[in-house]
C-alpha positions in Angstrom: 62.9 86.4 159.1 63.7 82.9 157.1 63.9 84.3 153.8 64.0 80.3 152.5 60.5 79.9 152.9 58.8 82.2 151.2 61.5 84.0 148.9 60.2 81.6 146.1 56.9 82.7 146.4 57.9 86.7 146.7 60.4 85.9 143.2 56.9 84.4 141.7 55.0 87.7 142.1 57.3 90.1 141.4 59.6 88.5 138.7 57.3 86.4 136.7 53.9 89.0 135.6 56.5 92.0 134.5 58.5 89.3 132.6 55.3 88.0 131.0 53.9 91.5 130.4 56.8 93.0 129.0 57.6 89.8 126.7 53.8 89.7 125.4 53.6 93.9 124.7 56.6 93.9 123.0 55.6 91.7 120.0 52.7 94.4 118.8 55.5 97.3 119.1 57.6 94.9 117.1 54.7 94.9 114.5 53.9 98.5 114.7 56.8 100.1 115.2 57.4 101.5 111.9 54.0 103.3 112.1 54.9 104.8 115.2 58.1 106.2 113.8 60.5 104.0 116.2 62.7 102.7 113.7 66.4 102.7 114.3 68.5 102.6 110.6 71.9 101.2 109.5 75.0 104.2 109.4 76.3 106.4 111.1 78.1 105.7 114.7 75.7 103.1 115.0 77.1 99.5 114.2 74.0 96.8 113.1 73.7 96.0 109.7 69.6 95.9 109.5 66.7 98.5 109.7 65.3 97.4 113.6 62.7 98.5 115.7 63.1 100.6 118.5 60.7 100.9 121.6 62.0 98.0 123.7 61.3 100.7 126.4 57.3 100.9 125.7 57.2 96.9 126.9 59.4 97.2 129.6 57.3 100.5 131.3 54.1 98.0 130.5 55.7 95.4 132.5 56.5 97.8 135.5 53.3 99.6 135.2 50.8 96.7 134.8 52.8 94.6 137.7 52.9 97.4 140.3 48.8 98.6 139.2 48.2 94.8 139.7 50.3 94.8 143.0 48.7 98.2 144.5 45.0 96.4 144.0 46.2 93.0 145.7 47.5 95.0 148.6 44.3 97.0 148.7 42.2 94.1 148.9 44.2 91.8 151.2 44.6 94.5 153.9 41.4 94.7 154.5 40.4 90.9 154.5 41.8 88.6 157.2 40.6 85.4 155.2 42.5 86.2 152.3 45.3 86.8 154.4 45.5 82.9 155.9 47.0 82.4 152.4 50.0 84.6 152.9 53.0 84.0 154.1 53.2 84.9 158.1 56.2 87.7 157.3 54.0 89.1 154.3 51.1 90.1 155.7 53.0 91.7 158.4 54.2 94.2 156.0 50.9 95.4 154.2 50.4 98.2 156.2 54.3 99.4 155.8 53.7 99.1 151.6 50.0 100.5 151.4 52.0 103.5 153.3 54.3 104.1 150.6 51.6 103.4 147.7 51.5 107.3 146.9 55.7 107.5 147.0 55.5 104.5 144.4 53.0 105.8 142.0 54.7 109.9 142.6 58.1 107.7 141.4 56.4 105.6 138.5 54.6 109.0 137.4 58.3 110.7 136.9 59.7 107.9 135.3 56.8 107.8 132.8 57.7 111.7 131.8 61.1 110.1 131.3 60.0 107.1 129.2 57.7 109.9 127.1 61.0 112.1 126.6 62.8 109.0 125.3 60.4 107.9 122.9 60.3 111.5 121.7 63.9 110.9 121.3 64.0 107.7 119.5 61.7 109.2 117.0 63.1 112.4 115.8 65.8 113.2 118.4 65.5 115.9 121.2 67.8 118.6 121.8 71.0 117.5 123.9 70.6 120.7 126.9 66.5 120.4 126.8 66.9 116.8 127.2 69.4 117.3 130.1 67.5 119.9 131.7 64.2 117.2 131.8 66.2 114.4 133.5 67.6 116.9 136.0 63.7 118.8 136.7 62.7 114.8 137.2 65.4 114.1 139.4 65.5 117.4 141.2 61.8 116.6 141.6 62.2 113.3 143.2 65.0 114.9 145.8 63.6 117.8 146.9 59.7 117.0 146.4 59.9 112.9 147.5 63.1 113.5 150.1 64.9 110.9 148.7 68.9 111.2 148.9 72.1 109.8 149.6 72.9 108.3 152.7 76.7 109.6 152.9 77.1 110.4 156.2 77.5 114.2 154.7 76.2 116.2 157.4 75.9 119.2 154.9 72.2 118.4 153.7 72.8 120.9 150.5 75.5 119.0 149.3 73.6 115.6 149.9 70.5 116.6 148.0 72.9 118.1 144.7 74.9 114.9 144.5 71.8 112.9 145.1 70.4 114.5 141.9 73.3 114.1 140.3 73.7 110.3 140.8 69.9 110.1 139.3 70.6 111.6 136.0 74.5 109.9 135.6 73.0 106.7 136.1 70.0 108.0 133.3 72.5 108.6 131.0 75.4 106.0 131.8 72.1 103.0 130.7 71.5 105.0 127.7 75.2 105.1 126.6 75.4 101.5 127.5 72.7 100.2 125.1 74.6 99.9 122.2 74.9 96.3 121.3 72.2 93.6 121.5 71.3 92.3 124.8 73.6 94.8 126.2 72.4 97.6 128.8 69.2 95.1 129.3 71.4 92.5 130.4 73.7 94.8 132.4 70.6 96.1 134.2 69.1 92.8 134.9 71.8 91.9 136.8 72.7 95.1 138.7 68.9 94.9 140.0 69.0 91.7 141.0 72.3 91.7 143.1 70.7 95.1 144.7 67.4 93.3 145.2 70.1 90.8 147.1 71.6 92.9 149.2 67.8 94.6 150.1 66.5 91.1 151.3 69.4 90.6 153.1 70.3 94.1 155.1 67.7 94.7 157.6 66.0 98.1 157.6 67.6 100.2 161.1 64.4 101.4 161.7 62.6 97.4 161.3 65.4 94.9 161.4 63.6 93.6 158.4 64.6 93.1 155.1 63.6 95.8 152.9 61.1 94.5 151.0 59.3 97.6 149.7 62.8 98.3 147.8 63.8 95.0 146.9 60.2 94.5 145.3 60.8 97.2 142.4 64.6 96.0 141.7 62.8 92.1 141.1 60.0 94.4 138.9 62.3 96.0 136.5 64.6 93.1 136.7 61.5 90.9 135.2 60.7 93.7 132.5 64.0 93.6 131.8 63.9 89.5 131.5 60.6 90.0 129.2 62.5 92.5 127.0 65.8 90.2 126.5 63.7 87.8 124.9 63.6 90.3 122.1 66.4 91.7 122.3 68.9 88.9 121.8 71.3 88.5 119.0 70.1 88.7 116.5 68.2 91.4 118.1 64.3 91.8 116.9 64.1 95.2 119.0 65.7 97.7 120.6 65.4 99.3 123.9 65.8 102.8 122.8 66.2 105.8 124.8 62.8 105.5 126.3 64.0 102.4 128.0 67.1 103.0 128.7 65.8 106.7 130.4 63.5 104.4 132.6 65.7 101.9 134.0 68.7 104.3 134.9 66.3 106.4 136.9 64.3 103.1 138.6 67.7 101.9 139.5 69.1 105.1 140.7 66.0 105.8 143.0 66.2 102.6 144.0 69.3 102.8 145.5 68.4 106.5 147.1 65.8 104.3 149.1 68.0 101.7 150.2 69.5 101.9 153.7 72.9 100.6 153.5 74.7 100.9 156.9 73.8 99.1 160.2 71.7 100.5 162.9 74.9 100.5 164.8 77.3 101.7 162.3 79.7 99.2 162.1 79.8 98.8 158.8 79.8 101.9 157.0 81.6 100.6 154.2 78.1 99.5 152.6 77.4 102.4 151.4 80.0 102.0 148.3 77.4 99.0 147.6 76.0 101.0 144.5 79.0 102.2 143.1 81.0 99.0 143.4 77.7 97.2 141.5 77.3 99.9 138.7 81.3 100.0 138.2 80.8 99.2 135.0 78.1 101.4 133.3 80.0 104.2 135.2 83.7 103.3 133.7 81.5 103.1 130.5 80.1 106.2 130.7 83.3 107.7 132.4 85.5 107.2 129.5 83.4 107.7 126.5 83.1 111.1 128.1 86.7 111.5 127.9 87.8 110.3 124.7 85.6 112.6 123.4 86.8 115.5 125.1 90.2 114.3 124.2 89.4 114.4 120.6 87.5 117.8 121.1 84.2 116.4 120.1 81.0 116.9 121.2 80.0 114.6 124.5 76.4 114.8 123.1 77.3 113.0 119.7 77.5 109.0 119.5 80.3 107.4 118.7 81.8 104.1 118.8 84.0 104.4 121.9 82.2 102.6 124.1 83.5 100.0 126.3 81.9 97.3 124.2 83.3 98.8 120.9 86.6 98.9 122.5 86.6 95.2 123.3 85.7 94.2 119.7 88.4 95.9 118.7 90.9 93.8 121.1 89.5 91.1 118.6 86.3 89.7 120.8 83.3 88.9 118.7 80.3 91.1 119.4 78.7 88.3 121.8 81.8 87.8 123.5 82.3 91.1 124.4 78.7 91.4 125.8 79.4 88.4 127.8 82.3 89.6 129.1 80.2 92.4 130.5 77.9 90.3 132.0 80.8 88.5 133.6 82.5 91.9 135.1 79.0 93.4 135.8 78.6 89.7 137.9 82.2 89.9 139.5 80.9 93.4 140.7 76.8 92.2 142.1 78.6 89.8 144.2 81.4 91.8 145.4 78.4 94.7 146.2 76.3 92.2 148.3 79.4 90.9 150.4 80.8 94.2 150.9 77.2 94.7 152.9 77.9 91.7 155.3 82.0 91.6 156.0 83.9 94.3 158.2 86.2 96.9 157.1 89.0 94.3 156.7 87.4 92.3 154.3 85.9 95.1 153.2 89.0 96.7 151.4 89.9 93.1 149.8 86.3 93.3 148.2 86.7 96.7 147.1 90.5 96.1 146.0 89.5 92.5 144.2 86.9 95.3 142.2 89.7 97.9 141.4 92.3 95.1 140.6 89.5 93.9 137.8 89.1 97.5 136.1 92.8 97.7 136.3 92.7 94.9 134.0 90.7 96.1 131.9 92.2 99.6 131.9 95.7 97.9 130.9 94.1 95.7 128.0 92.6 98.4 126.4 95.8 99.9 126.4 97.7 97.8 124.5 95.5 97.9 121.6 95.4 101.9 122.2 98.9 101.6 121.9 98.6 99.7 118.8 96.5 101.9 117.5 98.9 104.8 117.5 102.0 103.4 116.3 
């Protein structure tokens, strides 16, 4: 398949309308947002300076939901009329029938992130207990495992083990979002990018089973990375809005089940290397997430409570302004998209030089950080 000819036109319809939807419903929560309770407050381990909405979340769900509502009628309706399909691309309309089959898996997916965006919302307006909280993103991802049989393709032949790591990877990659967002144009930006390297790599591994380019999976990483486009307009510093825990909920889990549907390896299995494709591209959140977790263990506090530990806060304190140190995210979150979608195509040689150049680059900032920890204590 020549991706070149119609990838522009596939970028157009599933970039642009959640972009546009998100960026449009967003304004009205912006507006309304103090009536609805979503109001995040100066103090505490929080570090902006101004009473801001929250609810970024409520226009990014309306830009998935709206595109992929939108999406399911066009499908419906071309399927089932050859003259509309003279108007499609020759490779699109040979995959109709292969996305109308996984309609119901789609909307059985949206459905369970929408219980996740509803927790978060809950959340952002009067808080939710840690453990109940906890035991809702694992029901939802236990749900998608064991009811939707989506999981890890380890090459674990121990299908127990697959499914409780698979469930596991759904609510870390929840949670490590949601610890993320804590500067403007932050986890959104983060996000953005880790879908769209992922929707990269989709469009350019073949399926085993097709030796076609996965569009079904691609196709929701371009959604949420449009949403997520729609909601940066907002969100920029100075930012108007938040994403809040209902955002944040919804785009860890999309991403995370994203990657459970995402075939990785070769049909022949020469390269299975690929599969550390998701880790290597959310190395980031994860080290994020990873070490917030321990500092506060370290210091015997409560992993639950906020705190300015994060890998953003830590960078300030090297002496980076705010927006630097988001774009120095962006950068190392960019390093590691492009080192994800060449560790799909190279061999095992190349392969370890990819994965090294990543390590070498979190060694970095492992031995930064140090020095001003070292400062710190002295």
């Amino acid at each position: 398949m020549d991706l070149s000819q119609w990838l522009g036109w596939l970028i157009a319809v599933t970039v642009l309308p959640p972009l546009v939807v998100s960026l449009l419903t967003i304004y009205p929560v912006r507006r309304f947002a103090a009536q609805l309770g979503l109001v995040a407050r100066p103090g505490g381990h929080s570090t902006h300076t101004n009473v801001t909405p929250l609810g970024g979340g409520l226009g990014i769900w309306a830009g998935i939901m709206v595109t992929f509502a939108l999406g399911t009628l066009a499908v419906a309706i071309l399927r089932s009329n050859v003259h509309l399909q003279t108007y499609l691309p020759d490779q699109v309309v040979l995959h109709l029938e292969g996305v109308w089959s996984r309609v119901a898996q789609l909307w059985w997916l949206l459905g369970a992130g929408t219980v996740l965006t509803i927790l978060g919302v809950i959340d952002d307006r009067g808080g939710v207990n840690p453990w109940l909280r906890l035991a809702v993103e694992f029901a939802v991802a236990a749900f998608v495992v064991y009811g939707l049989d989506f999981g890890l393709t380890a090459f674990i032949s121990i299908a127990w083990l697959t499914k409780v790591l698979s469930v596991i990877w759904i609510v870390g990659l929840i949670n490590s979002f949601n610890m993320l967002d804590n500067m403007d144009g932050l986890s959104g930006g983060v996000a953005a990018i880790i879908a769209a390297s992922m929707a990269i790599v989709m469009l350019t591994t073949a399926d085993p089973g097709t030796s076609q380019p996965q569009l079904f999976v691609a196709a929701m990483l371009l959604v949420v990375c449009g949403s997520l486009l729609g909601f940066l307009w907002h969100n920029r510093p100075p930012a108007k809005i938040f994403m809040g825990d209902g955002g944040s909920y919804l785009v860890g889990f999309l991403i995370a089940v994203s990657m459970l549907m995402a075939t990785f390896a070769t049909s022949d299995g020469s390269r299975p290397h690929a599969m550390l494709a998701p880790l290597c591209v959310m190395a980031v959140p994860l080290y994020d997430m990873t070490t917030v977790l321990w500092i506060r263990i370290r210091q015997g506090r409560s992993p639950f409570v906020g705190d300015r530990s994060h890998f953003s806060h830590r960078l300030v304190e090297l002496g980076l302004s705010r927006t630097q140190a988001v774009l120095t995210i962006y950068l190392v979150t960019g390093t590691c998209g492009l080192a994800s979608i060449l560790l799909t195509h190279v061999e095992l040689a190349q392969a370890i030089m990819v994965i090294g150049i990543v390590g070498c680059m979190l060694l970095l900032v492992i031995i930064l950080e140090s020095a001003q920890w070292q400062s710190d204590e002295k």
